[in-house]
Every structure is written in structure tokens, then in C-alpha cells.
VOLONU-659036 format. One record per residue (C-alpha): y, x, z; residue in one letter. Coordinates in steps of 0.25 Angstrom, whole numbers, padded with zeros to 4 digits, always signed. Each point is the difference from the previous one (the first is absolute). Layout:
BEGIN
YXZA ...
REM end
This chain:
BEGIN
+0334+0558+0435X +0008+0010+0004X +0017+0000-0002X +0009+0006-0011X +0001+0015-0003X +0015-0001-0001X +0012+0011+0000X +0013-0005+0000X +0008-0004-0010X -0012+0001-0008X -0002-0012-0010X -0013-0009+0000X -0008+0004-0013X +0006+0014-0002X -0006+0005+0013X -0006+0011-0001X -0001+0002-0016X -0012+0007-0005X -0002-0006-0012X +0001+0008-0014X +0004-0015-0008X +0012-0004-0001X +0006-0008+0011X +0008-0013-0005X +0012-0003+0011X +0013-0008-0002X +0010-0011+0007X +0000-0012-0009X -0014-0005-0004X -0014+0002-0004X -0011-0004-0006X -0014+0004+0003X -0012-0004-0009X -0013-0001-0008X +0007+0002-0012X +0011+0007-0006X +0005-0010-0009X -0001-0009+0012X +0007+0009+0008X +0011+0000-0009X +0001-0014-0001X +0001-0003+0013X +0012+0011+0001X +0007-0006-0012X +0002-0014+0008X +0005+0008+0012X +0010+0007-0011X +0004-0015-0003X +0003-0002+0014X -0013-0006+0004X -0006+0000+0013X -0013+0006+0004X -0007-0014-0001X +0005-0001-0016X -0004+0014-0002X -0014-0001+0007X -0003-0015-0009X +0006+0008-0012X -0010+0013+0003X -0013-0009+0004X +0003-0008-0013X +0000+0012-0009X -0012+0005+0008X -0008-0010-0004X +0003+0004-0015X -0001+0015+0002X -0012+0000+0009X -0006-0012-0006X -0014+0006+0001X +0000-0001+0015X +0012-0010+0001X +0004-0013-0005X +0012-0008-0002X -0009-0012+0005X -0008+0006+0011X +0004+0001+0015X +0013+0008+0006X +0001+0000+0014X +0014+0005+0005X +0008+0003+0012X +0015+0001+0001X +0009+0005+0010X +0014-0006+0000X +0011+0011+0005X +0009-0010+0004X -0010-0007+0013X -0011+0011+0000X -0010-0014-0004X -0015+0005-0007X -0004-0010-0007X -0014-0001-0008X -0002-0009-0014X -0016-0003+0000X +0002+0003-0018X -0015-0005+0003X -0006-0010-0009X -0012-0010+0006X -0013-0005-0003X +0001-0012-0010X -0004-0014+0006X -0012+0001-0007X -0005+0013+0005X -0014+0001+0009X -0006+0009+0008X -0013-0007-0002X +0001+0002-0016X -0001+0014+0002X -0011+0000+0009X -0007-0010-0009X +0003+0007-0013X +0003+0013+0000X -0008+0004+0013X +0012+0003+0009X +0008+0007-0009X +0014-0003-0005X -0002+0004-0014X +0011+0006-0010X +0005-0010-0010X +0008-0014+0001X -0008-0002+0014X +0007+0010+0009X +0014-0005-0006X +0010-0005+0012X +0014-0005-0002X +0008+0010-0005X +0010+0001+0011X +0009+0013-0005X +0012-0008-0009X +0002-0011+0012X +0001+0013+0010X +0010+0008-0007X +0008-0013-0006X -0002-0004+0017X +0007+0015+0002X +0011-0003-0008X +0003-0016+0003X +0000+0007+0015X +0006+0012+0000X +0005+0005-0013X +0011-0002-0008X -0003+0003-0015X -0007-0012-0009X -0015+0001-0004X +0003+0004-0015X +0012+0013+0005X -0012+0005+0008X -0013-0003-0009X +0009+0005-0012X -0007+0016+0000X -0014-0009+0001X +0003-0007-0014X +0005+0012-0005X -0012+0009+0005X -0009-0009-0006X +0005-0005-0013X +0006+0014-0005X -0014+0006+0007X +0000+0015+0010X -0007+0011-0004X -0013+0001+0006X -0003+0009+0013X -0015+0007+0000X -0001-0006+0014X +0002-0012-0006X -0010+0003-0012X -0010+0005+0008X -0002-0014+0008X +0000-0007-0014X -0010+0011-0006X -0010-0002+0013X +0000-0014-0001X +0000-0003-0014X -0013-0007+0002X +0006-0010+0009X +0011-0003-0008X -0008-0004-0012X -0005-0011+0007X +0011-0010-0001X +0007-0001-0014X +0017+0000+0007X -0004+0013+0009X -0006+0007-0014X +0010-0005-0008X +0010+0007+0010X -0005+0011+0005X -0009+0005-0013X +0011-0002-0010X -0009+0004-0013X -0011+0001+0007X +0001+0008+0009X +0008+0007+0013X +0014+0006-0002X +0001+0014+0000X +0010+0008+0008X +0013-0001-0005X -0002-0012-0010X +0008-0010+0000X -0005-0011+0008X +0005-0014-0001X -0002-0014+0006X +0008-0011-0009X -0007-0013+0006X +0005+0005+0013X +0013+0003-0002X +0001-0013-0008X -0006-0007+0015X +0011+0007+0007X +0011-0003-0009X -0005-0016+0000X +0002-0001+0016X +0015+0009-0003X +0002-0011-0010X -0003-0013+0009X +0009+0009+0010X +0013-0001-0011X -0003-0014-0001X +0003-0005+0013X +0011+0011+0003X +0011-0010-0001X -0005-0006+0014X +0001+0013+0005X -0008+0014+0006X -0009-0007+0008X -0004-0011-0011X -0003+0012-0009X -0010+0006+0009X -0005-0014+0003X -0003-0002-0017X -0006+0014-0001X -0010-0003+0010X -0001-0014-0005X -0004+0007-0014X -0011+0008+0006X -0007-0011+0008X +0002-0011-0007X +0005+0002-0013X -0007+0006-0013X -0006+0012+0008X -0008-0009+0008X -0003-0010-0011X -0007+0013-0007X -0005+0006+0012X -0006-0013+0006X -0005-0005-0015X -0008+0013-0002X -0007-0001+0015X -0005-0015-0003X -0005+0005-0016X -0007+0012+0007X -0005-0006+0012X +0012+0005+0011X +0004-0007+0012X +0014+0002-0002X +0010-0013-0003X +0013-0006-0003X -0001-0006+0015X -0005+0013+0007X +0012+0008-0007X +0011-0010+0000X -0001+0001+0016X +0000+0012+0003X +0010+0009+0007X +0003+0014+0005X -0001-0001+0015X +0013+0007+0007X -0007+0005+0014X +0003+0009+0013X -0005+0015-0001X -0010+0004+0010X +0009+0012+0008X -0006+0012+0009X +0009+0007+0010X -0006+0014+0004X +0010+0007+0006X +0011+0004-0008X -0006-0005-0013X -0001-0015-0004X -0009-0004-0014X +0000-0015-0005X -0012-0003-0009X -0003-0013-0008X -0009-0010+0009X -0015-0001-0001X -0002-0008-0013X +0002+0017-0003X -0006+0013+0008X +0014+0002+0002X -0003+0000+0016X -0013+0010-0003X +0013+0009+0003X +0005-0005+0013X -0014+0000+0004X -0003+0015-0003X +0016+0002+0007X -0006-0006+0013X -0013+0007+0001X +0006+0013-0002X +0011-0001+0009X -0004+0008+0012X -0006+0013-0010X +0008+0012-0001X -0001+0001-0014X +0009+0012-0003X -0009+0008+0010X -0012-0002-0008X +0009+0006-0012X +0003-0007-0014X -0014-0002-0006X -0007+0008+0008X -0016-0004+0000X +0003-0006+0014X +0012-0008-0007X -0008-0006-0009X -0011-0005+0007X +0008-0008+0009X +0009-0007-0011X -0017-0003-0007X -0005-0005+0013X +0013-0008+0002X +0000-0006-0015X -0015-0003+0001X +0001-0008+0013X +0015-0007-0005X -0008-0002-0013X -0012-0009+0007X +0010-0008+0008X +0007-0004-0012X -0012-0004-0006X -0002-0009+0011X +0012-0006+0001X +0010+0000-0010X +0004-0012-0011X +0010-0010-0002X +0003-0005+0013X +0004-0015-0006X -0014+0000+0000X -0007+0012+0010X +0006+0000+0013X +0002+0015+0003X +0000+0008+0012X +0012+0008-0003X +0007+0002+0012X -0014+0003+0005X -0001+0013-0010X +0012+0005+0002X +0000+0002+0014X +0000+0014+0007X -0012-0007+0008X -0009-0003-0010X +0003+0014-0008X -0001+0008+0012X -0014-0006+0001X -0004+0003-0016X +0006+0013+0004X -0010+0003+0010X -0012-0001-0011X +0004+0012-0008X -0009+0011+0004X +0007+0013-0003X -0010+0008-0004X -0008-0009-0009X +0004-0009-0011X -0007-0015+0000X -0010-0001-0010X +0001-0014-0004X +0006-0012-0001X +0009-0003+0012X -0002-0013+0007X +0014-0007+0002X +0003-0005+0016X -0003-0014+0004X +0012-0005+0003X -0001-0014+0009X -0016-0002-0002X +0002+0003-0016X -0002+0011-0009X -0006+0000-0014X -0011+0012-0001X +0003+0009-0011X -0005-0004-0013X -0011+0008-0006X +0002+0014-0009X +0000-0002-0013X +0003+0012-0007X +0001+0001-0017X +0000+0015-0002X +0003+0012+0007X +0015+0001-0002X +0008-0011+0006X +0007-0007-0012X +0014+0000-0003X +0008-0012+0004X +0004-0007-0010X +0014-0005-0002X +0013+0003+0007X +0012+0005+0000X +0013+0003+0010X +0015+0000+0000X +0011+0000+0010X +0016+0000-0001X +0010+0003+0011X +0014-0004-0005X +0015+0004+0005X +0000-0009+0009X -0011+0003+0007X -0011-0011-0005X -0012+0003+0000X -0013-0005-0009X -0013+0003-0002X -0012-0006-0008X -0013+0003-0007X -0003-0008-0011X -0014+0000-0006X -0012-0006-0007X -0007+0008-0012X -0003-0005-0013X -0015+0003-0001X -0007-0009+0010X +0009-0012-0004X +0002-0009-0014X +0013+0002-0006X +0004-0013-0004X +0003+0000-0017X +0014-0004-0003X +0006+0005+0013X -0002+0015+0002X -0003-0004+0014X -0013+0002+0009X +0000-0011+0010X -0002+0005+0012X -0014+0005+0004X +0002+0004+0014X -0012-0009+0004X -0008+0013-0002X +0005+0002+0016X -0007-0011+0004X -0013-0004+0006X -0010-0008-0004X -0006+0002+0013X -0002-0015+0010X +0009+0002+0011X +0006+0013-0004X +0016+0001+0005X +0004+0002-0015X -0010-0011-0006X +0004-0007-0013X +0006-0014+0002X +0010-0009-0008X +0013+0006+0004X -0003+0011+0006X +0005+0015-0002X -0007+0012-0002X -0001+0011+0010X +0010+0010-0008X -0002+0015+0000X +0016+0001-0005X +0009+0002+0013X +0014+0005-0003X +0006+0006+0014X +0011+0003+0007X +0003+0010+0011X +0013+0003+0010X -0001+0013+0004X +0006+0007+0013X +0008-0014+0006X +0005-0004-0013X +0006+0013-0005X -0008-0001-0014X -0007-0010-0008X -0012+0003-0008X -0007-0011-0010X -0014+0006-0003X -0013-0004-0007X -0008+0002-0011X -0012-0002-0008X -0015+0001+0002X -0006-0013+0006X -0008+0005+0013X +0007+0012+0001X +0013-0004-0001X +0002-0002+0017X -0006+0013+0000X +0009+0008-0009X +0012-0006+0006X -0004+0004+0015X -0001+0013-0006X +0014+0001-0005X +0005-0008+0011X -0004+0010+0011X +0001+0012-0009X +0016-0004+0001X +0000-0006+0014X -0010+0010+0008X -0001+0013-0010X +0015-0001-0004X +0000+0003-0013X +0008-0002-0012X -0003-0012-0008X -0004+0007-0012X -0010+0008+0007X -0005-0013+0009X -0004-0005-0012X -0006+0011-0007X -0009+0006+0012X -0015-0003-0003X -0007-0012+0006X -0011-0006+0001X -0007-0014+0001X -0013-0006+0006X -0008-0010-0006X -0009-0003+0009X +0004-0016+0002X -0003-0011-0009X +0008+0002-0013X +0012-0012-0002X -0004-0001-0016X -0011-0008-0003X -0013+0003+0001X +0007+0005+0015X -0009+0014+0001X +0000+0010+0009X -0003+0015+0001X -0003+0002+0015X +0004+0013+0006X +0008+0003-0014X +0012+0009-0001X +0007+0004-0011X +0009+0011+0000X +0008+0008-0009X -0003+0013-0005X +0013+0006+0007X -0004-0003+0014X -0003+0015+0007X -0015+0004-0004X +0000+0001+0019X +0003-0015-0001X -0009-0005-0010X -0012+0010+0008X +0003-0006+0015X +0000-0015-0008X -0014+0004-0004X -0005+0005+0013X +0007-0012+0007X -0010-0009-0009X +0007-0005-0011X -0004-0003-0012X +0012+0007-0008X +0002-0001-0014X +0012+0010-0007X +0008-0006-0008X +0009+0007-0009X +0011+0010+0004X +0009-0013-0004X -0004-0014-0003X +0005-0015+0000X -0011-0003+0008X +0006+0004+0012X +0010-0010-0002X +0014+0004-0006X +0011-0003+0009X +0014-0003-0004X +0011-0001+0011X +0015+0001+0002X +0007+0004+0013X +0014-0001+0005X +0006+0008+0011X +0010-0012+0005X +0009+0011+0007X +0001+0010-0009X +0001-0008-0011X -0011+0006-0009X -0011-0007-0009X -0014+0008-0002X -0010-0005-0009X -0015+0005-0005X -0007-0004-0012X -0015+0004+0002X -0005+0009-0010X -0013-0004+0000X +0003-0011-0010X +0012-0001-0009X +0010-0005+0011X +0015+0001-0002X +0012+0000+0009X +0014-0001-0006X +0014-0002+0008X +0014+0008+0005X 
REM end
């Protein structure tokens, strides 16, 4: 993938500046987010002497108020943390699963394969147990210090973004479907407009009943807190109401399926590649669909083929497109799917993968993904809707480094139009089942305990032997691993700054079956935006893809958010994408 494009004394994410925006740099600590509001909450609890893991809960938490739309304080929240003091990664799952009375078979027998939207879709909700898990592990602040910016956000209300009212405003159909989403997201009747005051006092009330049952037990000490917030949530009134509207409105969800669940503490997945080493979350996520594409593009000089050259953006395609069907074929929750990683990741089989891009034509349909030991799935059949791939639906992104040189990172998600909110709580359990199969024998099938195959996969790289850390990620559902390698080697290979990593144009292929219900696919598709030289978008053409031109800019090319600090010279950059209303605050 090429080395670093250094000078010395230089410092990682000021390389090279180019950029017209401003640049935001300090020594202390810094928050990067999907949210300004968030950002700043999460910077007031580093303020109040916090560590990155209080700030990162305190930032999620807040997200799931302020980007409610494609976010909930109820939905999933995958994370990774590094811990300065060991150089550990370690991954929380935040990932809810299937209820214990979930079916494949129902789906196939009454709905015709599909996981329809609605109470059916609805898993555990599994973001409260991860972030109170973050804390009991490795925070220091109680649930009610850090959740304090949620309540208020919601109670008091924020004033609606147009981002924000546009995604009510396109969806307004949907949410008038179930009486809780249209009595919160149609207040009078009808979507917020921009800059109206918008508020969630059911929610807040929910976050201040778990801060509450928090207090109560405080005598008995930090830990006991955390243990009676959690308790609140899953076994307490929450559940009572969510579990009580599931069994009046025929859900799956019950007291049993909630009262035993908990946030799974898990190793990363790491790749080494030369000088650079990226951990990942495991493959209940895509979060190895970036190691993957790491491996198969180790021995291309990709600097030679110049930064989003026509040359250079083929080979990422073809490389996504084949990465793509192999994660098709294999990933899921490997409790239950046993998966080949160790298999994927090797420069062996990559190299192989490698050899089946043809330079000089792009493949026109579905790749098929390599049998590994005697078995592969065939790709599943196309199934396009329309002639512009959709917008993924939910998600949301936020990272932290502190003073002490912690790292976090996590992408909260779950949207508030394809699932019930349930009345009374201001909540929408969970419904990440929408990343499910309902396909027999499918690695990421539907069954009783069983996790969804996440889009959401926070990361975080060590670039050049340690000398900075970078947490990265971002929105977009498929597009996400493909948005972040774009960042990534925009630093790592093109050496830029990281304002101008993140705002160079990309570009995403679509051409593998979709992770949202109903899973289509657009063969040979490629979307690029409208910034990309008019040479490139020409030599795509003529090299056989179907391109489609986004916008100049456009938050369907994923909007990445990203911190990094140069660990010798002391410095912190972060970037907040512009392509949505992204923030970064800190000194």
C-alpha cells in the first residue's frame, strides 16, 4: 500500500496542508462527532476531568438525542477503546440479539423471505449495557455525570438542523405508521422545521429513571450504580413497557429475553501492514471487510497510480466487489457461524483475490465469493428497487482521545422510521434485525440469540510503529469500510493533512448485495461525487462501469469523522466531515 510521505519534524495530520477549512490542533483533548451538541458534551466531561471512555458514553448518549432520526438511545453501539496505560484494544459488541422467539422459518412462511419493518425486525437493544459495560470497565464518572447533557438535550429540546429535518420530511410516511414515532417525530402533525425547537420529554424522563435507580444504590458504591442503571433498563420499568407493548402488538421481545442480556467485551481483529496496524470489531460487524481490502492491496503501488486516478479507482471497486462477496459468504456471529477469518485475512488467499482484477475492465456482475475448505455460498440474486442506491438508513459516529492518551471510538445507530417507538419511553427498541437473513443456511440467518451482521464498525489505526493514533469511522451502512479506506490511505499512502483526507471526493460501489433488508444489489454500480476530475469519471466509463455522479458533496459518501495524535510531538488533529453537520471541539 505504499509507505508514508513524511518530512521531518513534520507532525501526522498537518502534513502537507492544503486544505481552505479550518484545521482544529491542540495538546489536551478532543472530541470528534456527528453532532455539535455531542461534541460538546463529551468535551465538558473531559473539562470535568473525565477520561476519553466518560466523554465517548457522554457523546453517544447525547447522539442518540440529537441525531435521533438515524440514532437511538436504545439501538446498538459498537465501540472500541484503547487504554494508554497497556496499549490493550478492546471491542464492546453494544449489539442486541434476536429474541428467543425469533424464526427464520416465520419470515419465509409469512412474509415471503423478507424481514419486514415494524416490531418483527426489533433485537435486544444492546447500546445502554454497552456503554454502562464501558464505564463499569473502564471509566470513572457514574451513569448520571455522563448521561447528564442527554436529559438535558431532550427535556429542554435543541434546535432542529435541516439535515435532521430533511430525514423526518422524506420519511414522514413511515413514521405515521406507529402512533409513538408520530407523536415524536410529527409533533402537531407534522415534521420539525429547521431551527425549531425540537424535544423528546418521554426520553429524557427514560434516561433520568435509569440515573435515578443509579442514586439509589450509590451508597454501595460506583460499581453498584452502574449495576442499578443497567438493571433499570433491562429489567426495570423500561423493559416492563417495552416487553408489555411487544406482547399487545404481536412482538417477540420479553422480560426473559431482556433481563439476560449483556454487552459482550471482545478482542479486536488487528492487521499489521508494514508500518501501520488497524484493529476493527470482530465479524458479528464488516469491521474485518477492512483488513481484507488491507491484504489484497498490499503489493499495489498505489501512490504510482496517482490519488483518484481512473486507474486508482478501479482497483479499490474491483477489490471492494470481490471483499464484498466474501463477506456475504461468510460473515455472522461466530457463536453460532463458524468463520474462516484467519483464512480471509491472509496475504495467501488475497493475493489470489488479487490476481481476478482485470485492469482494464471492470466486472459486470455480482462477484462470486472463494470457496474456502469445499464451501462457499453463491451470491445471492439482484434485486434492484430503483435506479439510485438508497441512502443507509441510520448511523452516526464519534470518537475521543483524551490527555492521557485513551483512545475511543464507536458508531451508535438504528433509525427511527423502519421500527416502533415504543409509547411512554421515547425509545425504539432496537431494529437492527433489518441486517439479517431470512435466507436457510445464510451465515447471518435469524435465530434465537443470535446477532445481526452490523454495518456500524468504529476503528482504530497506529500509524508509522506507534508514532500516532487515529480512531476513525463513520456513517453510511455499506459504504462506511469504503469511506474509511479512503481516508485511511489518503493519510497513510497520499500523506495528507487530515482535513483534506477527509474532504477529498470518494466514491462507492454497490455492486454486492445490500446489508438492509430487502439486501439488493446494483451490479457494476459506482457512484461518484461530482468533484472527482471530469478525466476520471471518463476513464471509469470507458473501463465499464456503470457510474453514477453524485453531488459535488453528499452524506452519501459517508461522512468521516477522526481524531489523530502525533504521540511525539505532542499534537492532536481532528476532522469533522462537512458532508453532514459534524463537529469537533477541544484545546
Amino acid at each position: 500500500m505504499g509507505g508514508f510521505n513524511r518530512t521531518a519534524g513534520d507532525v501526522i495530520g498537518l502534513r502537507g496542508l492544503t486544505t481552505h477549512g479550518n484545521v482544529l490542533t491542540g495538546t489536551r483533548h478532543m472530541v470528534s462527532a456527528g453532532h455539535h451538541a455531542a461534541a460538546h458534551a463529551g468535551f465538558l466531561i473531559l473539562e470535568a476531568g473525565g477520561n476519553a471512555v466518560d466523554a465517548g458514553v457522554a457523546t453517544g448518549l447525547a447522539l442518540g438525542v440529537t441525531c435521533c432520526d438515524l440514532v437511538n438511545v436504545a439501538g446498538v453501539a459498537p465501540t472500541m477503546i484503547r487504554l494508554a496505560a497497556t496499549g490493550e484494544v478492546i471491542t464492546i459488541d453494544g449489539l442486541g440479539v434476536w429474541p428467543a422467539k425469533a424464526s427464520s422459518g416465520y419470515f419465509r412462511e409469512k412474509h415471503g423471505g423478507r424481514i419486514p419493518d415494524g416490531l418483527m425486525r426489533a433485537v435486544v437493544p444492546g447500546a445502554p449495557s454497552g456503554w454502562i459495560t464501558a464505564l463499569e470497565r473502564y471509566g470513572t464518572m457514574s451513569f448520571g455525570e455522563v448521561a447528564a447533557a442527554a436529559i438535558r438535550l431532550a427535556g429542554e429540546g435543541f434546535p432542529a438542523d435541516p439535515r435532521f429535518c430533511d430525514t423526518i420530511v422524506t420519511n414522514q410516511d413511515k413514521y405515521r405508521r406507529w402512533p409513538g414515532n408520530t407523536a415524536v417525530f410529527l409533533p402537531n402533525g407534522r415534521p420539525p422545521t429547521p431551527g425549531e425547537i425540537f424535544r423528546q420529554t418521554d426520553l429524557a424522563r427514560s434516561i433520568q429513571y435509569m440515573v435515578d435507580e443509579e442514586k439509589a444504590a450509590a451508597g454501595k458504591g460506583r460499581a453498584a450504580g452502574l449495576a442499578a442503571a443497567h438493571r433499570a433498563f433491562y429489567e426495570g420499568d423500561i423493559a416492563a413497557t417495552i416487553c408489555r407493548y411487544h406482547a399487545d402488538n404481536g412482538g417477540w421481545l420479553t422480560r426473559e429475553d431482556m433481563a439476560g442480556f449483556r454487552a459482550r467485551i471482545e478482542a479486536p481483529v488487528r492487521i499489521r501492514q508494514g508500518r501501520l496496524e488497524v484493529y476493527t470489531c470482530g465479524v458479528w460487524s464488516q469491521g474485518p471487510l477492512l483488513g481484507m481490502l488491507m491484504r489484497m492491496l498490499e503489493k499495489d503501488d498505489l501512490a504510482a497510480l496517482g490519488h483518484n486516478s481512473a486507474a486508482y479507482v478501479h482497483l479499490l471497486t474491483e477489490a471492494v466487489k470481490l471483499a464484498c462477496a466474501d463477506r456475504e459468504a461468510y460473515f455472522g456471529d461466530p457463536r453460532f457461524v463458524d468463520v474462516p477469518l484467519e483464512t480471509l485475512l491472509s496475504s495467501g488467499l488475497q493475493a489470489k483475490r488479487r490476481a481476478l482484477i482485470d485492469p482494464e475492465r471492470a466486472f459486470p456482475g455480482l462477484r462470486e465469493p472463494v470457496a474456502i475448505d469445499g464451501r462457499a455460498r453463491a451470491a445471492v440474486p439482484n434485486v434492484p428497487l430503483e435506479r439510485t442506491p438508497a441512502l443507509s438508513p441510520d448511523t452516526t459516529y464519534c470518537c475521543v482521545i483524551d490527555s492521557a492518551g485513551n483512545v475511543f471510538s464507536a458508531t451508535p445507530s438504528d433509525a427511527s422510521y423502519d421500527a416502533e417507538l415504543i409509547p411512554g419511553t421515547g425509545m425504539i427498541a432496537s431494529g437492527r434485525g433489518s441486517q439479517s437473513w431470512a435466507d436457510e443456511g445464510h451465515p447471518s440467518e435469524v435465530m434465537p440469540g443470535k446477532r445481526p451482521r452490523l454495518t456500524p464498525n468504529p476503528a482504530i489505526a497506529i500509524l508509522e510503529d506507534g508514532r500516532a493514533l487515529m480512531p476513525f469511522g463513520t456513517p453510511g451502512g455499506d459504504v462506511q469500510t469504503q469511506a474509511m479506506l479512503q481516508v485511511l490511505l489518503n493519510v497513510s499512502v497520499f500523506g495528507m493533512d487530515l482535513r483534506t483526507a477527509v474532504e477529498a471526493p470518494r466514491f462507492a460501489s454497490y455492486a454486492f448485495p445490500s446489508s438492509f433488508e430487502p439486501h439488493e444489489a446494483y451490479p457494476n454500480r459506482l457512484a461518484v461525487e461530482g468533484r472527482m476530475d471530469e478525466a476520471t469519471l471518463q476513464g471509469l466509463e470507458a473501463l465499464g462501469h456503470d457510474v453514477l455522479r453524485w453531488p459535488d458533496w453528499t452524506r452519501l459518501a459517508g461522512t468521516v469523522n477522526t481524531i489523530v495524535k502525533d504521540t511525539k510531538a505532542g499534537v492532536l488533529t481532528a476532522a469533522a466531515d462537512p458532508r453532514r453537520a459534524t463537529y469537533a471541539v477541544g484545546w
